[in-house]
Every structure is written in C-alpha cells, then in structure tokens.
C-alpha positions in Angstrom: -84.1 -2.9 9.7 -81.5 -2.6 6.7 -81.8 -5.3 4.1 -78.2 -7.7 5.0 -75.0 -7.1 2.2 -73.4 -10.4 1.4 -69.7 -10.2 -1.1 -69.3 -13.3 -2.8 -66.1 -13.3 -4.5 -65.9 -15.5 -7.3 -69.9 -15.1 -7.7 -69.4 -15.6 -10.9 -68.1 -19.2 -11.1 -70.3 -22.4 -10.8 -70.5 -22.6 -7.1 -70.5 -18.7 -6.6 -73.4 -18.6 -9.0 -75.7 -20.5 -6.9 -74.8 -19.1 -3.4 -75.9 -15.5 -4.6 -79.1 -16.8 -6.0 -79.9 -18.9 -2.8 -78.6 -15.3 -0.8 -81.1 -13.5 -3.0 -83.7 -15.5 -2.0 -83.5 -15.6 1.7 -84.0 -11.5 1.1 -79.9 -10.7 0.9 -78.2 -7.8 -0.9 -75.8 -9.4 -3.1 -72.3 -7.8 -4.2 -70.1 -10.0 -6.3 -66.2 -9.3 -7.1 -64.6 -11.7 -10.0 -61.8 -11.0 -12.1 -63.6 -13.7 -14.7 -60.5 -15.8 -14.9 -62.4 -18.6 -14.8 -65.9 -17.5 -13.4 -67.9 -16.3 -16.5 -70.4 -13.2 -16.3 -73.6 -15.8 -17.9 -73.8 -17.5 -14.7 -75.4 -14.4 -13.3 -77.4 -13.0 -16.3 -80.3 -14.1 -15.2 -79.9 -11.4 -12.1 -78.8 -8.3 -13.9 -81.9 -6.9 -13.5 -82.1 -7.1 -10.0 -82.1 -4.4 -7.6 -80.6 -6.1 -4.5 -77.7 -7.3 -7.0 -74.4 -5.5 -8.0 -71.3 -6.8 -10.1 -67.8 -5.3 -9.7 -65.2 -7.0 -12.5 -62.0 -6.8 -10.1 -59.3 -9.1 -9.0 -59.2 -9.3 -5.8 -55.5 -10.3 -5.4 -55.9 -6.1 -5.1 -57.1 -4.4 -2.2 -60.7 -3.9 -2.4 -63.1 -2.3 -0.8 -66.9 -2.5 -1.8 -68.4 -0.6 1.2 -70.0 -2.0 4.0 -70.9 -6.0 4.1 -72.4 -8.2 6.7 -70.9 -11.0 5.5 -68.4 -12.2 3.4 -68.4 -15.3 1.4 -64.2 -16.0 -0.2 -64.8 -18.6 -3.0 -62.6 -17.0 -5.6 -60.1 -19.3 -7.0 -59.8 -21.9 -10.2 -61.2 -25.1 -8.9 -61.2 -27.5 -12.2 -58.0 -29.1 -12.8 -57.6 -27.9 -16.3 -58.3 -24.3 -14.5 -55.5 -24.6 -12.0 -53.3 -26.4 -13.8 -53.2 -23.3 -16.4 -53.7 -20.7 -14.0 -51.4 -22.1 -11.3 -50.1 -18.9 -10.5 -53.4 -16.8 -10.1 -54.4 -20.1 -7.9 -51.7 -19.0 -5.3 -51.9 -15.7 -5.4 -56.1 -15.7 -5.0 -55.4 -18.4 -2.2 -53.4 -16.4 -0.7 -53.4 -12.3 -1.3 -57.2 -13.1 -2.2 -58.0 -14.4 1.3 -55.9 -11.6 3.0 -58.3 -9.0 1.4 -61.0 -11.3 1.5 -60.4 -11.4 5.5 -59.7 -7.5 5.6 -62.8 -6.8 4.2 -64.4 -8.7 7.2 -62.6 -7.1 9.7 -63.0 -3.2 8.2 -66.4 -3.9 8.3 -66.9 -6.0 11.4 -68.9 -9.1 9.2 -69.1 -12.4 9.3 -66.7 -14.5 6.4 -67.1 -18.2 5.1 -64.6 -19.5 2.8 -64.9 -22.6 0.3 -61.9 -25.0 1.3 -61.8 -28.6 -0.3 -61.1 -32.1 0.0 -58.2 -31.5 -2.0 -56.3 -30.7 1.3 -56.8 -34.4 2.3 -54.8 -35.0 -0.5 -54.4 -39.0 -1.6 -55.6 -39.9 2.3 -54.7 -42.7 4.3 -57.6 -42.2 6.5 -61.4 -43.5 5.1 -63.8 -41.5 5.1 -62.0 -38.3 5.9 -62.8 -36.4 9.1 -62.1 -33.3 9.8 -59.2 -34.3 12.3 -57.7 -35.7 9.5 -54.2 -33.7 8.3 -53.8 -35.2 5.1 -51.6 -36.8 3.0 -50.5 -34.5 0.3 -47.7 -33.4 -2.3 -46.6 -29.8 -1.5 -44.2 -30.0 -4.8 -46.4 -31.8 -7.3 -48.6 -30.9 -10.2 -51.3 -30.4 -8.3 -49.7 -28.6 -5.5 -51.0 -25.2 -6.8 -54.5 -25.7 -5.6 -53.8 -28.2 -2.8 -51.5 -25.7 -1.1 -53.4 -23.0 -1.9 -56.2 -23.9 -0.1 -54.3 -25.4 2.9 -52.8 -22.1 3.3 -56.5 -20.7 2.4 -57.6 -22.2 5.9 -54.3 -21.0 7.9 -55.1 -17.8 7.2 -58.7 -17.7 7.9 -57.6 -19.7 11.3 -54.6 -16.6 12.2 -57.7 -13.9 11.3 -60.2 -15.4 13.5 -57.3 -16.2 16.3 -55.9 -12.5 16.1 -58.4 -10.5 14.9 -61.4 -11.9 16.4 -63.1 -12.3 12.9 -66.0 -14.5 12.9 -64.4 -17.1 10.5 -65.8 -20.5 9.0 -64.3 -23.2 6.9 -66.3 -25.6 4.6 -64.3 -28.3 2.8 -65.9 -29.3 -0.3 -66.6 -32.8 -1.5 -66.7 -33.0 -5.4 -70.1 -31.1 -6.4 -71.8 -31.3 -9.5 -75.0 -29.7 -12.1 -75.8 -27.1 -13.8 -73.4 -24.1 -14.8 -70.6 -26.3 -14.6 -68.1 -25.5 -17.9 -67.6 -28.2 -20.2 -64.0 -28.3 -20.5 -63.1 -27.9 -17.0 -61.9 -31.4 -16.2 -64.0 -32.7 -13.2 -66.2 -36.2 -13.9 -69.1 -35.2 -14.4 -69.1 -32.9 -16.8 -66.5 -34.6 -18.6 -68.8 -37.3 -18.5 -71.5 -35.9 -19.5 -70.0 -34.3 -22.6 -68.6 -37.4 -24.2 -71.3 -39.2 -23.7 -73.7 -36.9 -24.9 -71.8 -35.8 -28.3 -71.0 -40.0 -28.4 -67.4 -40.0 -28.2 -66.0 -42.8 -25.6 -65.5 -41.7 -21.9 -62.3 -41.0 -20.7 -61.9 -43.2 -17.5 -57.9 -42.9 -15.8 -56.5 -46.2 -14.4 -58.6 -49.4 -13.7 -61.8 -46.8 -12.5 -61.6 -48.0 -9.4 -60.4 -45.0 -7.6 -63.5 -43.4 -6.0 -65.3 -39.9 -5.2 -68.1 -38.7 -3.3 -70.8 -36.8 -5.4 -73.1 -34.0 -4.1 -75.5 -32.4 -6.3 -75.0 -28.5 -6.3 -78.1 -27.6 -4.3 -77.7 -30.0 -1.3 -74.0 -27.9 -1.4 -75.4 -25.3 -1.2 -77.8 -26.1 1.6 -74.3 -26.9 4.0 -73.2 -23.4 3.2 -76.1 -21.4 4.5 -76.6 -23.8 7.5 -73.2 -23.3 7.9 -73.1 -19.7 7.0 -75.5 -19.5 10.6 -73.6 -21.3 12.3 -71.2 -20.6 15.5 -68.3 -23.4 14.3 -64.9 -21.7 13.2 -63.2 -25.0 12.6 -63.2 -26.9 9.2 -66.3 -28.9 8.3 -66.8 -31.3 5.5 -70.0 -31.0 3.2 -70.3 -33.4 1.0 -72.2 -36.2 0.0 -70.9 -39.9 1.7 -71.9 -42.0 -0.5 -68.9 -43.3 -3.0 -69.0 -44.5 -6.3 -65.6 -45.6 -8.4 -65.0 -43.5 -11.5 -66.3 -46.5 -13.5 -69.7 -46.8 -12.1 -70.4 -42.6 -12.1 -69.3 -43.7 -16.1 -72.2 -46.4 -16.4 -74.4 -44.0 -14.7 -73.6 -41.6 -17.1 -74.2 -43.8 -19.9 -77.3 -44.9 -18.3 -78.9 -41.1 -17.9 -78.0 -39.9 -21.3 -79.1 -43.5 -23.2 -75.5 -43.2 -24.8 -73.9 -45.7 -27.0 -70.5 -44.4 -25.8 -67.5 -46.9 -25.0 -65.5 -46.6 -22.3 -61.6 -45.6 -22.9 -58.9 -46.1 -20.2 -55.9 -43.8 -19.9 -53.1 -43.5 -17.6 -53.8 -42.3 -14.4 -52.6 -38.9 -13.6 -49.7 -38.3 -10.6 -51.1 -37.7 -7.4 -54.5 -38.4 -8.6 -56.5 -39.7 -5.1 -57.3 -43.2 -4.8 -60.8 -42.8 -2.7 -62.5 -40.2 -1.6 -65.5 -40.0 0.5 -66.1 -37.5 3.6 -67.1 -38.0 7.1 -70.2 -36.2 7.6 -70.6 -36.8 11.2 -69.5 -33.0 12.2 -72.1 -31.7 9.7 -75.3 -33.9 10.7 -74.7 -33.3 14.0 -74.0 -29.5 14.3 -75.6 -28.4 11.2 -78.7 -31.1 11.2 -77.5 -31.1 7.4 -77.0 -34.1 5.2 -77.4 -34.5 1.4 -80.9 -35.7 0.1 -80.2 -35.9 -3.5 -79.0 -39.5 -5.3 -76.2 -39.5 -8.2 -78.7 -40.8 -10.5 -81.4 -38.3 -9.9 -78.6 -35.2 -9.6 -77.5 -36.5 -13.3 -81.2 -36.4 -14.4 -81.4 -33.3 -13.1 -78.2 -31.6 -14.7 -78.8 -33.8 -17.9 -81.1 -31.0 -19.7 -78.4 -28.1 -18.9 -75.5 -30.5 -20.4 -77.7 -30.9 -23.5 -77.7 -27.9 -24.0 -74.6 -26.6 -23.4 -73.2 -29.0 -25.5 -75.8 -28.3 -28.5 -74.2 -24.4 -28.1 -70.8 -25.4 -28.1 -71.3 -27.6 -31.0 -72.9 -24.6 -32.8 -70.2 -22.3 -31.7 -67.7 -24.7 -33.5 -69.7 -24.4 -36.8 
C-alpha cells in the first residue's frame, strides 16, 4: 500500500506547522502550498530534510494543482488581527478563491478536505457557550469583517462542495489556540502577553479585562483535527478548550509564569471586540471522544521557553 499524500495549505503558518508534523508522524506524505504572507518558511526547517516532505511557495488564490492527494487540509489565511487587518484583502480573497481551489483540488483528485473555520463567525454572541447551532452575532461591515466574513463564507463553500459535488468535507471552528511558533507581533493574548511581560514592559489589557476567551494549548488543537480528520461529520464542530478566563486573569497568569515585574495598562477596547468567548464542546466529546487535557498555566509553562527565546532573537535583531 502507497504511503497517504496530505496538502496543507498554509503549512507554513503556526497552526499549519504542527498539523504536518503530527501528519508526518502518523506515516503521511506531506505537501505544503503557502504564499508566506503571513506563514514563515522557519516553522518548517526543521523538516527540510525529510523525504516524505515537499514545499511549493504558491498562492493559492491561483489554480493549483500539486498531483494527486488523499486529503486536503485548507488552513491558509491571516488569522492574527494585526495580519488581517493589514492583509484584509488577501483575507477575502484566500477565504474565498483559496477555498474554491482548495475544494477543486479535492474533487480532481477524489480526497478527503478539512478546513480551519473559527469562532470568529460567532462573532460578539448572545448565546453562552457557543454551540454549533448557534448563527452568530456578527458585523459584516466592520473592521473586523475581513476575516469574520471570510470564514463564514469559508464554511458555505465547503457546505455547496460537499452538497453538490459529493466531496467529503469537514469544518472545525477554532477556539483561540496558543504555544510555540506563534509570531510575536501578531496581536492575539498570549503572545502579546508573553512578550511584554517577558522584555518588562506593562501588559496591554483593552477595557475593564473582563471580556473572556477560551484557551487551548496548540497540541490538544491539534489532537481535534486528526480525530476529526477520521471522522464521518461534515457539519461544523468546535475544538476548543471550555474553560474561560477574562483577559485579566490570562494577564496575572502571564505575570505569574514568566516571574515578571510588569504592570498592567488598560486601553480602549477595540470595536466589535467579543465580550466572552467560550465553546460548547459537547459535539466534540461526544463524536470525536476528544476534549482538551492541557491547563492555561501548564500550556504557558510549556510555550514560556520558545517565547524566551524568540524574544531574546528579536531583541538581537534590533541591535
């Protein structure tokens, strides 16, 4: 029997980084297609060597073809909010022309396709914790529209493929993930976090800090993908990790991991910025037998030497 071909697109961001390496493991053949907008080629140097892994620099707002796959894994597309917000353009067009050829791919080829939705297309929800059932509550015009639209549409269009075309489609909607490989600068709590307090400065908190997310460390995220990846379930289904914190306490936790001296600093709280976020894992536990093992405290402990570090090469780099 032929060794299984997996495409990751955006293999080369912080997510897409860790899928191939957990593909690689479980005896895949790993092609990845980025553009490196925002994915950077580091995140997979420690694989260049291997023989059951290929690179292809492309965009794949394009039409692409990299031969036959068995399945296809779509989770090219900015996700930070400094990312989108700069590149809200490319966000559209990779949420939308992206999936198309993401989807084509799939059905030339006759494989399997998972894509990376979000939470984001909950929006600022009514409904706590979010479900699956829930529609959402979001801005279609506002700042961050670009990215909440994108992956709403994202999800219709895997939805039309798998109605239509009979490709074997699934959605996972993703709950805040955090640790190693994330970027510095890209805008999300932790590593925002994680950078102040580490090179002292005072953390950032917007509003009160009362508004609340849902942390999972990367790993257990990654766990929900392959389970999900094996899966028979075409509708959307939330992995994340239940447990909610308010910005202010992942801040003292922060402070707490790192043994900063940092102060905390409040600023104005950004529009359309969610109140609370937490997801409803019910779907998940009961279909996937999947549920996040891994604590905030011991996911920060665990991310804490790769944030050293990266800051200690960024400071360098500034030199």
């Amino acid at each position: 029997m032929s060794q299984p071909r997996a495409l990751v697109t955006g293999g080369a961001g912080f997510l897409g980084s860790h899928l191939c390496d957990a593909l690689l493991a479980e005896g895949w053949s790993v092609v990845v297609v980025d553009n490196l907008l925002t994915g950077r080629r580091s995140n997979l140097d420690h694989l260049r060597n291997a023989a059951a892994f290929e690179f292809v620099e492309k965009d794949i707002c394009e039409p692409f073809d990299v031969g036959k796959v068995d399945y296809v894994f779509h989770f090219a597309s900015p996700a930070s909010p400094v990312d989108y917000t700069i590149h809200g353009i490319a966000t559209l067009k990779v949420g939308s022309l992206g999936t198309f050829h993401a989807l084509d791919v799939a059905r030339k080829y006759g494989a399997k396709y998972l894509v990376s939705s979000t939470s984001e297309c909950y929006g600022d929800p009514l409904e706590h914790p979010q479900k699956e059932t829930y529609w959402g509550n979001v801005n279609s015009i506002g700042p961050r529209s670009v990215y909440d639209e994108a992956k709403r549409f994202t999800e219709a269009v895997t939805m039309a493929y798998h109605r239509y075309y009979k490709v074997d489609t699934r959605i996972v909607r993703i709950f805040n993930t955090y640790g190693p490989l994330m970027q510095l600068n890209d805008g999300r709590v932790v590593p925002n976090f994680m950078k102040q307090a580490l090179r002292g400065e005072d953390l950032t908190v917007y509003g009160d800090g009362k508004q609340t997310r849902s942390f999972c460390y990367v790993s257990d995220e990654i766990d929900g993908f392959m389970r999900l990846a094996k899966s028979s379930e075409h509708l959307p289904v939330n992995i994340g990790n239940p447990n909610e914190f308010t910005i202010l306490e992942c801040a003292q936790l922060v402070l707490k991991v790192t043994g900063s001296k940092s102060k905390i600093r409040y600023e104005p709280l950004p529009q359309d910025d969610p109140k609370q976020r937490r997801p409803d894992i019910t779907k998940a536990r009961q279909l996937l037998g999947w549920e996040p093992r891994i604590d905030l405290e011991t996911g920060l402990l665990m991310s804490l030497d790769y944030f050293r570090k990266a800051v200690a090469e960024e400071t360098t780099a500034a030199k």
